[in-house]
C-alpha positions in Angstrom: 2.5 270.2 123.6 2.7 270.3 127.3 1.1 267.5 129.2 -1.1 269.7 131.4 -2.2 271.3 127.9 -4.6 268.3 128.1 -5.3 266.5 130.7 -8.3 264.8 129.4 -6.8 263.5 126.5 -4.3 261.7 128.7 -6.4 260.3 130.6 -9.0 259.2 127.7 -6.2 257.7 126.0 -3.2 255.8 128.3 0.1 255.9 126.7 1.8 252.8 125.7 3.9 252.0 128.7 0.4 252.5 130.9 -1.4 249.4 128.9 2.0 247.2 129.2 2.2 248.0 133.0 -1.4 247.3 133.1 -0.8 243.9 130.9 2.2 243.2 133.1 -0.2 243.5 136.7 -1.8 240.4 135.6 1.3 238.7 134.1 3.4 236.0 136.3 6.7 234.5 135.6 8.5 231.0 135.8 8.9 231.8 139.6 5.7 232.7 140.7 5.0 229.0 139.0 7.3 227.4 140.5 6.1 228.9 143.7 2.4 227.9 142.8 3.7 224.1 142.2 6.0 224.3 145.5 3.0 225.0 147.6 0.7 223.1 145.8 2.8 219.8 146.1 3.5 220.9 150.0 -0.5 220.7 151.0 -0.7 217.6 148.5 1.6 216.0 150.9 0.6 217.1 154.4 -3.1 216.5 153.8 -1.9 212.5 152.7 0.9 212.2 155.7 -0.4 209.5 157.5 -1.3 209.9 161.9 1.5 208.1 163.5 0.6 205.5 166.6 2.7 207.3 169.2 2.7 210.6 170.7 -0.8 212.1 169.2 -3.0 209.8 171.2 -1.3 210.8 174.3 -1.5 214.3 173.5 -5.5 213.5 172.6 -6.1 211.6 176.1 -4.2 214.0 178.0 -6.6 216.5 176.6 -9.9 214.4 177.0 -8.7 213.8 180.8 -8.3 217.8 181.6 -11.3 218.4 179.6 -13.2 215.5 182.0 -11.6 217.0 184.7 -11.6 221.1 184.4 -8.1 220.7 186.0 -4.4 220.0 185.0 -3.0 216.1 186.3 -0.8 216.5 189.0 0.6 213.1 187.7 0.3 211.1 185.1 -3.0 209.7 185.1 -3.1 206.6 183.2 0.3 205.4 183.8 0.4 203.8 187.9 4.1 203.2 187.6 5.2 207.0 187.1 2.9 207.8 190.8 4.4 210.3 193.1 6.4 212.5 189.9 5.2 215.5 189.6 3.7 216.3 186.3 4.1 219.8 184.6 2.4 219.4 181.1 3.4 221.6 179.1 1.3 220.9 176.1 -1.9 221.5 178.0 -3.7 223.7 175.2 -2.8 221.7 172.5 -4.0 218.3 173.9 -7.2 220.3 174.7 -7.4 221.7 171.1 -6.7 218.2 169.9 -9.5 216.6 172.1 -12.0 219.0 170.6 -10.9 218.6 167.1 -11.3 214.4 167.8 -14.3 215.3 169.3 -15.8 217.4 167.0 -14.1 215.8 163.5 -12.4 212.3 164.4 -9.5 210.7 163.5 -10.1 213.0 160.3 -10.4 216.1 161.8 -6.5 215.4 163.4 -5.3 215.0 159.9 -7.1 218.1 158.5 -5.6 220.3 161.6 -2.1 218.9 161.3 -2.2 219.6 157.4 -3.4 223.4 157.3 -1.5 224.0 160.4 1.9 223.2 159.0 1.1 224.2 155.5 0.5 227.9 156.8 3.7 227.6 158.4 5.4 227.2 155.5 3.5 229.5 153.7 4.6 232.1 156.7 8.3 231.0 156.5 8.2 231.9 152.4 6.6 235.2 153.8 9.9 236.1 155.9 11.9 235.2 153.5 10.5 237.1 150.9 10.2 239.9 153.7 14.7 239.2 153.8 15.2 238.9 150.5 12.5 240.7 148.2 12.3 238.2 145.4 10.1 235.3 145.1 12.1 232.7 143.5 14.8 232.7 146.4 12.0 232.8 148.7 10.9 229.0 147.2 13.9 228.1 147.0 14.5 228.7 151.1 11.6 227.0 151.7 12.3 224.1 149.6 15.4 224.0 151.8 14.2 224.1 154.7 11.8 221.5 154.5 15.0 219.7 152.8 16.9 220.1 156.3 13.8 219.3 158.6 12.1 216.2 156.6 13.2 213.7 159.3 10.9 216.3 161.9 8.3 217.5 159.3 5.7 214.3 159.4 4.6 213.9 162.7 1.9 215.0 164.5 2.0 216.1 167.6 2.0 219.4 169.6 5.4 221.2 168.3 3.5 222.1 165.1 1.7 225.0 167.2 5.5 226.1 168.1 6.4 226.2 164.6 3.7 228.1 163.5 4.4 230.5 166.5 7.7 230.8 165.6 6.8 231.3 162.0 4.7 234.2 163.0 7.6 235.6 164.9 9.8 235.6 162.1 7.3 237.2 159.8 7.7 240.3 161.9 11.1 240.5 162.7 12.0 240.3 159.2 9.5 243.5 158.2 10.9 245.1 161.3 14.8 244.2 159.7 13.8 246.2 156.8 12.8 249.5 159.0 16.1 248.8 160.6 18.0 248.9 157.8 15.9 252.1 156.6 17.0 254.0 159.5 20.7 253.5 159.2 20.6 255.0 155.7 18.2 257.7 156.8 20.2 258.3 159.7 23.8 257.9 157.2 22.0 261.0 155.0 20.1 263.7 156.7 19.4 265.2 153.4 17.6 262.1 152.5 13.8 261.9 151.6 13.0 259.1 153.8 14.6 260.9 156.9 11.9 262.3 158.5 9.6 259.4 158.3 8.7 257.3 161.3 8.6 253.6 161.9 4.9 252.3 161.1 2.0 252.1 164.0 1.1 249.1 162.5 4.8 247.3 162.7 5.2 248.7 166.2 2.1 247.3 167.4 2.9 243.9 165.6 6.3 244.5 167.8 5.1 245.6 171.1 1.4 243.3 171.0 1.5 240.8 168.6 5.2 239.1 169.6 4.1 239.1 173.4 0.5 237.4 172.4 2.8 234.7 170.3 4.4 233.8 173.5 1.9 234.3 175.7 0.2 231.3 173.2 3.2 229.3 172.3 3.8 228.5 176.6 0.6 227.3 176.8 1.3 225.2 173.4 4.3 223.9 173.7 7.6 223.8 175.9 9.6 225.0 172.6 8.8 228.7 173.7 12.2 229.1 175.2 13.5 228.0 171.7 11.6 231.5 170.7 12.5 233.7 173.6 16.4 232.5 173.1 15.9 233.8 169.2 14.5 236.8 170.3 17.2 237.6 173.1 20.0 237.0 170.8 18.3 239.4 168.2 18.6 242.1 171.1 22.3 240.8 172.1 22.8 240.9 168.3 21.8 244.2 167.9 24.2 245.5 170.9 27.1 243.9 170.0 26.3 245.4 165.9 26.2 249.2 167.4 29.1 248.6 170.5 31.8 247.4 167.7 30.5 250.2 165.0 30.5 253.4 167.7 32.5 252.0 170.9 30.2 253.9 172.7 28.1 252.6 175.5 26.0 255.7 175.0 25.1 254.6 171.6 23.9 251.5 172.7 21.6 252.7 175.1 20.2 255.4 172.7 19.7 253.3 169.9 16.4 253.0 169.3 16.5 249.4 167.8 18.3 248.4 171.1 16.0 248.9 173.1 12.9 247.9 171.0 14.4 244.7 171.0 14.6 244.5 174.4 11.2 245.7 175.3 9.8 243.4 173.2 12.1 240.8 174.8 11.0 241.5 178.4 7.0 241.8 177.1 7.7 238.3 175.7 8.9 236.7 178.9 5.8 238.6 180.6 3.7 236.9 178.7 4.9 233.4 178.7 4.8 233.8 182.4 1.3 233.4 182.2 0.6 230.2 181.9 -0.4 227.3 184.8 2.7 226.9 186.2 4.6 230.1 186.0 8.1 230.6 186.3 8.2 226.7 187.2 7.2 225.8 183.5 10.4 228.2 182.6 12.4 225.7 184.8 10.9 222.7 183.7 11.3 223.5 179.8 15.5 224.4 180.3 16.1 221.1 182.5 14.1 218.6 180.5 16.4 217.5 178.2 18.9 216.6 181.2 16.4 214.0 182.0 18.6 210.9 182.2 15.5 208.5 180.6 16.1 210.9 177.3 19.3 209.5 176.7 17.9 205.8 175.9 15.1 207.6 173.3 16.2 208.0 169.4 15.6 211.7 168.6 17.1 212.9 172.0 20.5 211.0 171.2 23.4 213.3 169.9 23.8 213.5 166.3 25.3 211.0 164.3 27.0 212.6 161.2 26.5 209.4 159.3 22.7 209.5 159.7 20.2 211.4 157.2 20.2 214.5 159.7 23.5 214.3 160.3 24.6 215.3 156.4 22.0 217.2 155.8 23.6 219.5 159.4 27.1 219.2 157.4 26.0 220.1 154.2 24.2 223.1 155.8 27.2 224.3 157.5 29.4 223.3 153.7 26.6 226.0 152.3 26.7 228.4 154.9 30.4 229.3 154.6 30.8 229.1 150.9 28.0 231.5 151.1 29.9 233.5 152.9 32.3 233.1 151.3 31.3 234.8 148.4 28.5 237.3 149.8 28.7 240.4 149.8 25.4 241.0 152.3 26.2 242.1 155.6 26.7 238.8 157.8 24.3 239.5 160.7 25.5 239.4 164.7 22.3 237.9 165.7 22.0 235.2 162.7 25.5 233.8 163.8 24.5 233.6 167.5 21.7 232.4 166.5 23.0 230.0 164.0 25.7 228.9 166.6 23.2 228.2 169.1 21.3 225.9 167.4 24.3 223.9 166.2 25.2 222.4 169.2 21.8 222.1 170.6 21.6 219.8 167.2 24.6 218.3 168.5 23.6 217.5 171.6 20.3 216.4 170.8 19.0 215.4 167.3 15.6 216.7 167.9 17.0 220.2 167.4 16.9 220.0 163.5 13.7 221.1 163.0 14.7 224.3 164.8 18.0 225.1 163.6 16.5 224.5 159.8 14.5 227.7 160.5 17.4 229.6 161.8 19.6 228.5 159.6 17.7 229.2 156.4 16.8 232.7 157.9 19.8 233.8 158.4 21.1 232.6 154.7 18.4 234.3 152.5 20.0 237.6 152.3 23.1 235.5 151.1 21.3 233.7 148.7 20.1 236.5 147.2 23.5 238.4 147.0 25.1 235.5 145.3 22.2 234.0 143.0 21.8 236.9 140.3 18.8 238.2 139.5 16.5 237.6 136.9 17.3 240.6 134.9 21.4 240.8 134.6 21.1 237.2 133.3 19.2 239.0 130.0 21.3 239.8 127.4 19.3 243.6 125.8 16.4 244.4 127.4 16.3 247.8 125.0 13.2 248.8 123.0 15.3 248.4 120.2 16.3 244.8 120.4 14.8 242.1 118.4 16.6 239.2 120.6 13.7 237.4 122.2 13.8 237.2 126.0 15.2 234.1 127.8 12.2 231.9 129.1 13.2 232.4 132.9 12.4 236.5 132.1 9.3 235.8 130.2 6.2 237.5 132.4 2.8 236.5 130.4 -1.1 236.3 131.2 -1.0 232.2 130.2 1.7 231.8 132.9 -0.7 233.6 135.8 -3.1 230.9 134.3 -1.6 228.1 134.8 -0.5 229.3 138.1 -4.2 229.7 139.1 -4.6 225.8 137.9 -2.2 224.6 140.0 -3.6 226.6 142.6 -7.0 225.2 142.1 -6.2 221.6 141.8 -3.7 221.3 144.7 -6.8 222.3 146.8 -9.5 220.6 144.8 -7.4 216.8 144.8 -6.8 217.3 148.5 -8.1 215.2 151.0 -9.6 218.5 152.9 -11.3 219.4 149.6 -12.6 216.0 148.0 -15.8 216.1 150.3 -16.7 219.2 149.8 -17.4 218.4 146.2 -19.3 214.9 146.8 -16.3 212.7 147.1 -15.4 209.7 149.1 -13.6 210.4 152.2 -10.4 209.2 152.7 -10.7 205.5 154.1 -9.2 204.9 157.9 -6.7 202.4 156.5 -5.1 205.3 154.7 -5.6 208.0 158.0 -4.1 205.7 160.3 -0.3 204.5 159.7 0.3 201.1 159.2 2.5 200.2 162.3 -0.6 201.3 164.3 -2.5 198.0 166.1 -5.3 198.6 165.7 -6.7 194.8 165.8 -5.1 194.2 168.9 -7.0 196.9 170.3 -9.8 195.2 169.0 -9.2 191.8 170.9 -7.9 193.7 174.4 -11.3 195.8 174.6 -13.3 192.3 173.6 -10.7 190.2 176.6 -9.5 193.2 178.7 -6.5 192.3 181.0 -6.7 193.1 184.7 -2.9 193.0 186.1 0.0 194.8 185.3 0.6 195.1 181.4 4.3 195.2 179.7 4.4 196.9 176.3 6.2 198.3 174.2 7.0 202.6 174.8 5.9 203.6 171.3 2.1 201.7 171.7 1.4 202.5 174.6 0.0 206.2 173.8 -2.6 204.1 171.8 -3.2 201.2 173.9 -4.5 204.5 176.4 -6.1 205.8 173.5 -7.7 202.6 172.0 -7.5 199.9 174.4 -9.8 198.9 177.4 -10.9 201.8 180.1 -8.1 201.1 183.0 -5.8 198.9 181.0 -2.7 198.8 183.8 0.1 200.3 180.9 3.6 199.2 181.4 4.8 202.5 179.8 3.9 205.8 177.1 6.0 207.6 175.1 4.6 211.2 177.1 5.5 209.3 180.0 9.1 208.3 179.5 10.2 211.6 181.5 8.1 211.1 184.0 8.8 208.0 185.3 11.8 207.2 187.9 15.2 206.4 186.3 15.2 202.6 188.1 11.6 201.9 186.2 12.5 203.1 183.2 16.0 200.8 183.2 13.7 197.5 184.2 11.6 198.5 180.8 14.6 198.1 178.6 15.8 195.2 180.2 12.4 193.9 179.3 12.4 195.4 175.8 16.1 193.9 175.0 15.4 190.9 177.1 18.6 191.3 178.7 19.7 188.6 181.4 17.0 188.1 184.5 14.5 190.2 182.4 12.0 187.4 183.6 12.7 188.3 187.8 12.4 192.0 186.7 8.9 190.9 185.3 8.1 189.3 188.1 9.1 192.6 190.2 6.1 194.2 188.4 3.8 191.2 188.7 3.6 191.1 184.9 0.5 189.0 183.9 0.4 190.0 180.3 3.2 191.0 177.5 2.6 193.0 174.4 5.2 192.2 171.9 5.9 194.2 168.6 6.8 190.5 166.9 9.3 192.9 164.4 11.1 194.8 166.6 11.6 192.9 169.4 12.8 189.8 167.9 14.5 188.2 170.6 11.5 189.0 173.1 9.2 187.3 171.1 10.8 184.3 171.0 11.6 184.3 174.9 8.4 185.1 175.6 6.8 182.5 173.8 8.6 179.8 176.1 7.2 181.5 179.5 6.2 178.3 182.1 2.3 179.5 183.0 2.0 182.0 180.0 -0.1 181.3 177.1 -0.3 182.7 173.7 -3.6 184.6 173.9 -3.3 186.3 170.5 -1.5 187.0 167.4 -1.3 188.7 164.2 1.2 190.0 161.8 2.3 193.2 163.7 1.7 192.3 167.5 2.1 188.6 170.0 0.1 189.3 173.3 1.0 186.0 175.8 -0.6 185.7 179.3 -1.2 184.1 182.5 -4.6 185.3 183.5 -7.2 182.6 183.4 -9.9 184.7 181.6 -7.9 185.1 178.8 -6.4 181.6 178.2 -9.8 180.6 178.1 -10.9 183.2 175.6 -8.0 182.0 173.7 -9.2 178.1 174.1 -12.5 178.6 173.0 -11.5 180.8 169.9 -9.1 177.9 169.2 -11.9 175.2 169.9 -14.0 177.4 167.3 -11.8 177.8 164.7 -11.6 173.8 164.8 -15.4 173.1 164.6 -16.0 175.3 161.7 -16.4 173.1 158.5 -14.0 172.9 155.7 -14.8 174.1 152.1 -15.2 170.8 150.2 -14.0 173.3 147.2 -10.9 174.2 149.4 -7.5 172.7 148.9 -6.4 170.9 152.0 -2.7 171.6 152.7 -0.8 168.2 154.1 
């Protein structure tokens, strides 16, 4: 009986391979779980990372200031000591985004933002993996390395999460673009080929020719790390020459390849649209030179890498994977990921920052590899036949239940999130647990109740939230946003302050210091030096934070909390200690 004897019995009744393809659309495997439980723990954990006292609440009163303002600071406006150098802020959208978000959310809102903005990065980095590789369970398992790589860069808040996600987005579409490329090689190898008279998608070439150009015409506004983008997209293009000079030694060939020079129109649209942005070409300059500022040198994650510390194996054991990779690969080892790749290491190497970036070139570039040398899910099953009766491995097993459970996991990562728990009548996560516990928040407390009027020394990293948190006008010693901004000879006197190094008391005096903030644990030996200041007074102290002074209203807030304290009576009840 011929099949177009009867159609309509066909189609009344769907053969047996139809229902198990049908069963099989709904049916997930032991990857897609481990997937669901991979993401699931990942927005767990950002929506609990705690907001760190540094950097943010610079970014946030940067953003309040041009909000106030309708303008961009010429200087730095709340630090007096960093007056005459020239300020290009290259964050400017961000802090404004932030401001809003405090504005609109609080100290809350920040957490939410940072926690769906990096978890969608990740989600997009799994994307272009999956995009290089085709199979989900080396896509998770990319991810879970790259977040392995960058954990020391991962938790803190502060504007470079907008460059991530940018660069995220970048990825995304050169790796759906890498699989057209790779199309029209084999089209172009076989004329007589099926596929060789189709054309590259409208909607990939507009995601090429519009949507990279609007990611950098967002990411210079967001953060300074856009050159980090435009260098991965120039050595793509530079990749992509060098790949067809080699293969045809023909300069002809180069030019006429048509993946050539898509690369380097998109390149050039790129840098056309991270030129507009407030400063132009000048925020170009001031991007390349900024880690040459000599302050950097004296600030931990600008140092050079250490191969002893945490990111300093986990560089070596990526480079240990990369070539036994390899090594045993059979993938074609890209142009542009080695450059790529290469560049990265030594920007690493010269500055530990770097990490976070080379993680994601890294891991790009190692996925095809991955999934050359990790065999697939099927050659690892013994008889796959209609005709066997040995049950399938458990790794191979594709069932309804498991799409079940994936939904679960699904549904109570979001539901047991701190984003979610409101929205379904719970309590909202207390402040104690928003804010991390280095941040001083009671001295705050006491400065805005005694505010000082002279010159302030404190330390770098509180600073950004004695701005934030402390009295309107308080005269700051020194910020973290404003280490590079401030002249070379200032920023030495700080750290002789900081280490109290010999004739750290003359430098004070330099500044006519009327009032130290002193982080009692790490700044041991300033605390105790301090303390034994002729004319200073200890004004204040808790746990975390010393704050000794000279300025008369604040001794004599101090004596008449201490006269207070004295006159209040003892609990008959209470044990009186000898």
């Amino acid at each position: 009986m011929s099949v177009d004897s009867y159609p309509e019995t066909l189609e009344s009744q769907p053969s047996g391979s139809e229902q198990r393809s049908y069963r099989e659309k709904f049916s997930m495997g032991w990857p897609q779980l481990v997937t669901c439980l991979w993401f699931a723990l990942l927005f767990f954990y950002f929506g609990n990372v705690h907001i760190f006292y540094s950097d943010i609440w610079g970014h946030v009163s940067y953003g309040e200031w041009i909000v106030a303002h309708q303008s961009l600071p010429d200087y730095d406006p709340f630090l007096s000591l960093a007056e005459g150098v020239k300020s290009i802020d290259a964050a400017w959208l961000s802090q404004v985004f932030f401001a809003k978000v405090y504005e609109s959310f609080g100290v809350r809102g920040l957490s939410h933002i940072f926690a769906l903005t990096v978890f969608t990065t990740h989600v997009l980095f799994w994307l272009a993996f999956y995009l290089k590789s085709g199979r989900v369970g080396i896509s998770t398992l990319a991810s879970f390395l790259l977040v392995l790589i960058s954990s020391s860069r991962i938790a803190i808040i502060r504007p470079e999460i907008f460059g991530t996600l940018c660069v995220a987005l970048t990825l995304v579409i050169m790796a759906w673009s890498e699989k057209y490329d790779i199309w029209d090689r084999r089209a172009r190898s076989d004329e007589s080929s099926q596929n060789s008279g189709k054309k590259t998608p409208l909607a990939l070439l507009l995601a090429l020719y519009l949507g990279i150009p609007l990611i950098f015409l967002a990411w210079a506004n967001l953060h300074g790390s856009f050159v980090v983008g435009l260098a991965i997209l120039g050595l793509q293009f530079l990749g992509r020459v060098l790949e067809v000079g080699w293969r045809t030694r023909s300069l002809v060939q180069v030019c006429s390849d048509p993946w050539v020079r898509r690369w380097l129109v998109v390149t050039e649209l790129s840098v056309c649209g991270a030129l507009l942005n407030p400063y132009h070409i000048d925020l170009f300059l001031n991007s390349l030179t900024f880690p040459r500022n000599p302050n950097l040198k004296d600030v931990l994650e600008w140092e050079p890498l250490e191969f002893r510390d945490a990111e300093g194996i986990w560089f070596c054991g990526s480079w240990v994977l990369m070539l036994g990779l390899y090594r045993h690969s059979r993938a074609t080892i890209r142009t542009a990921d080695v450059l790529r790749v290469g560049l990265l290491s030594l920007a690493v190497i010269v500055g530990v920052r770097m990490i976070g970036w080379f993680s994601v070139v890294f891991v790009y570039a190692m996925v095809p590899h991955l999934a050359n040398v990790i065999p697939r899910r099927e050659l690892l099953v013994p008889d796959l036949s209609e005709d066997s009766k040995e049950p399938l491995p458990f790794w191979s097993r594709k069932t309804p239940v498991i799409t079940a459970v994936c939904v679960l996991i699904i549904w109570f990562g979001f539901a047991f999130s701190n984003i979610a728990t409101p929205l379904f009548g719970g309590k909202l996560r207390p402040l104690d647990k928003v804010y991390s516990q280095g941040t001083p928040r009671k001295l705050t407390e006491f400065l805005k109740e005694h505010p000082p009027q002279g010159q302030v020394w404190n330390p770098q990293w509180w600073g950004d939230w004695l701005v934030w948190d402390g009295p309107v006008g308080m005269n700051v010693f020194m910020t973290t946003n404003a280490v590079h901004l401030t002249p070379p000879r200032v920023w030495k006197d700080y750290l002789g302050i900081a280490r109290a190094n010999r004739g750290w008391q003359t430098v004070a005096e330099k500044y006519a210091v009327t009032t130290f903030i002193v982080h009692k644990e790490k700044q041991v030996q300033l605390d105790k030096q301090v303390r034994r200041l002729e004319g200073f007074k200890v004004v204040y102290e808790d746990d975390l934070s010393l704050v000794v002074s000279r300025e008369p209203q604040l001794i004599a807030a101090a004596s008449q909390s201490e006269i207070e304290d004295s006159e209040q009576p003892v609990n008959e009840n209470q044990e009186v200690q000898p």
